[in-house]
Backbone bond lengths (Angstrom), bond angles and torsions (degrees), N, CA, C in turn:
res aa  C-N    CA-C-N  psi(-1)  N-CA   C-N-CA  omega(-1)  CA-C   N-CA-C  phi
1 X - - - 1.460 - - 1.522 107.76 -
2 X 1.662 121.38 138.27 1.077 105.75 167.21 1.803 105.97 -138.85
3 X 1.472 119.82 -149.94 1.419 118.62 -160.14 1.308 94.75 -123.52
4 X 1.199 119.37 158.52 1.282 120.35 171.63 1.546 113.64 -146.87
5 X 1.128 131.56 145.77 1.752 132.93 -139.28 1.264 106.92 -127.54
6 X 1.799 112.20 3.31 1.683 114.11 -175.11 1.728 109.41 -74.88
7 X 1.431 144.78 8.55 0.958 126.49 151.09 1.116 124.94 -76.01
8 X 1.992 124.10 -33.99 0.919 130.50 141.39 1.701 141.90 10.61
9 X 1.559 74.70 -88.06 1.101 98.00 160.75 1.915 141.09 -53.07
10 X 1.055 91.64 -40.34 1.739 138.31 154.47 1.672 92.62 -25.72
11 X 1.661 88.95 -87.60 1.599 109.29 -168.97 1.261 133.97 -56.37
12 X 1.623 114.03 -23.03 1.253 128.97 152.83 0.965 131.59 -70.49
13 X 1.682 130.88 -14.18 1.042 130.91 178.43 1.509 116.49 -109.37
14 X 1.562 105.71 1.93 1.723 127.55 174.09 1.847 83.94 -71.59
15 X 1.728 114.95 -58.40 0.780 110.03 -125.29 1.741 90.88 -108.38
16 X 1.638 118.43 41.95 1.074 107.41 -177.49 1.339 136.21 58.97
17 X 1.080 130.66 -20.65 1.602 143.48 -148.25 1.827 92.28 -106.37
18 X 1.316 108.83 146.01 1.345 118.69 -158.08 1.974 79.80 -115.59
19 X 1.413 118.95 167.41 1.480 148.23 179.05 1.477 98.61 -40.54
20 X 1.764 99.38 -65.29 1.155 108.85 -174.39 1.405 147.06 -57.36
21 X 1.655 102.45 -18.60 1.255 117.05 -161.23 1.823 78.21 -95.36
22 X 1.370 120.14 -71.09 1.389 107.94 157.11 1.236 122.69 2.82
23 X 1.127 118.79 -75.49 1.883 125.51 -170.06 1.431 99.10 -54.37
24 X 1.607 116.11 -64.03 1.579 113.21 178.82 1.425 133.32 -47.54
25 X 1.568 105.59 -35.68 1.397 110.73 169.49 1.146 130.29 -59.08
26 X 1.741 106.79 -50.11 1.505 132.90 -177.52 1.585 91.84 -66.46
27 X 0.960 126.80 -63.58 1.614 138.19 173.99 1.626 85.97 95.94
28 X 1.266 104.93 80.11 1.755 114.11 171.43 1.597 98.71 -145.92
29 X 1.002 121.37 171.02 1.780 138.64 -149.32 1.646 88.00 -102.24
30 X 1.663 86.51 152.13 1.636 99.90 168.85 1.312 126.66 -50.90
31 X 1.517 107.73 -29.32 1.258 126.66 -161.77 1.725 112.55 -60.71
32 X 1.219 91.47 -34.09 1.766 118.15 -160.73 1.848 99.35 -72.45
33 X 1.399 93.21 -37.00 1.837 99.24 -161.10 2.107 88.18 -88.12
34 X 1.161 122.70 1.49 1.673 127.11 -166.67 1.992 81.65 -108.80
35 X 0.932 124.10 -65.44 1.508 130.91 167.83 1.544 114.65 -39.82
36 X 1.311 111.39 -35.20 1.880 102.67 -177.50 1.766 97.78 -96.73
37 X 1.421 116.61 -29.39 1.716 107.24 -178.94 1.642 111.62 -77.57
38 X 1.536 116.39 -4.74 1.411 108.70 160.59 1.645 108.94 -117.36
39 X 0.967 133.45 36.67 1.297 165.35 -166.65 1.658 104.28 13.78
40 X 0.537 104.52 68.10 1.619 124.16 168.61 1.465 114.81 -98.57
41 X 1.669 105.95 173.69 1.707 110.84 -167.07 1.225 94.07 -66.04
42 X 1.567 113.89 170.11 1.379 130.31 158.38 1.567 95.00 -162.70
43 X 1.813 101.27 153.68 1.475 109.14 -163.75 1.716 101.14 -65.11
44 X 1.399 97.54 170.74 1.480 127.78 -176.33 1.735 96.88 -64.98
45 X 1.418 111.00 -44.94 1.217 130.59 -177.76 1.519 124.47 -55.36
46 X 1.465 96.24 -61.58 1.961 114.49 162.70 2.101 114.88 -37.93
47 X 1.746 89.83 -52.31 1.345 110.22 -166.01 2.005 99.42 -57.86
48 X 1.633 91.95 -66.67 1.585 104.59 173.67 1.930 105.49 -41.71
49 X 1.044 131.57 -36.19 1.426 118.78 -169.32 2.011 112.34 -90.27
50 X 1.670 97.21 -18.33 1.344 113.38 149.75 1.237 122.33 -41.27
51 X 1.455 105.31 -87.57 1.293 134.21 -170.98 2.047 110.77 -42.96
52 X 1.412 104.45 -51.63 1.425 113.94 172.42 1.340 113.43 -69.19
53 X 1.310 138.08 -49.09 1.925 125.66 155.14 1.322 111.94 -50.60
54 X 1.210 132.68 -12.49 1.791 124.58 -166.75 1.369 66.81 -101.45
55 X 1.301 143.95 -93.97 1.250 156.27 -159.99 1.962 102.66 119.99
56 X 1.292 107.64 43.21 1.277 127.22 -149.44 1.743 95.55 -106.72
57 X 1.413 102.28 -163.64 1.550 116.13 163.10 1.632 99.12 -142.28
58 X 1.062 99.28 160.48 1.883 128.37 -160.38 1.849 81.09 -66.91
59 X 1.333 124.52 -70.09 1.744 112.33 167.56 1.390 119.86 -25.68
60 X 1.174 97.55 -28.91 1.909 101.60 -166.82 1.829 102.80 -67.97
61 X 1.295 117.50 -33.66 1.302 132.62 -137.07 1.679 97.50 -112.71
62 X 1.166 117.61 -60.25 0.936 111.58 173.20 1.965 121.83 -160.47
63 X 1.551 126.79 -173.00 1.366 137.59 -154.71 1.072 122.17 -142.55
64 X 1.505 118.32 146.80 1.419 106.58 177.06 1.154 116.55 -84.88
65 X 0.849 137.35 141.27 2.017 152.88 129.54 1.694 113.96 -47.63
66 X 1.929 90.22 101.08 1.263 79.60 -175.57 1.175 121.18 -118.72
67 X 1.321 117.24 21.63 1.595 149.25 157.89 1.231 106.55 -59.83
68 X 1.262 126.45 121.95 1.809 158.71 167.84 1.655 89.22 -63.77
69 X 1.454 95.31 133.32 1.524 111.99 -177.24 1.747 90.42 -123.23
């Protein structure tokens, strides 16, 4: 099973706001926003500092993949 970050993505682009401005707000590393565009883990922590600048919920953001690779 894995995660996938296209609502995310979704929501940032509802909401105008580019990756970057994201990263600055959240105040989390480039690394993190290179980790959600190939949808890979990212901490509980990253997600939580997401979720509180979107002013969102962790559903809002992103899903599981529950297709066997």
């Amino acid at each position: 099973m894995g995660v996938r970050y296209e609502k995310l993505f979704n929501l940032l682009s509802e909401r105008n706001m580019t990756t970057i401005e994201l990263q600055k707000q959240a105040n989390f590393s480039g690394n993190i926003t290179t980790r959600m565009k190939r949808n890979e883990y990212i901490s509980l922590e990253s997600i939580e500092k997401i979720c509180r600048t979107l002013h969102c919920c962790v559903d809002d953001i992103l899903e599981f993949d529950t297709e066997e690779k």
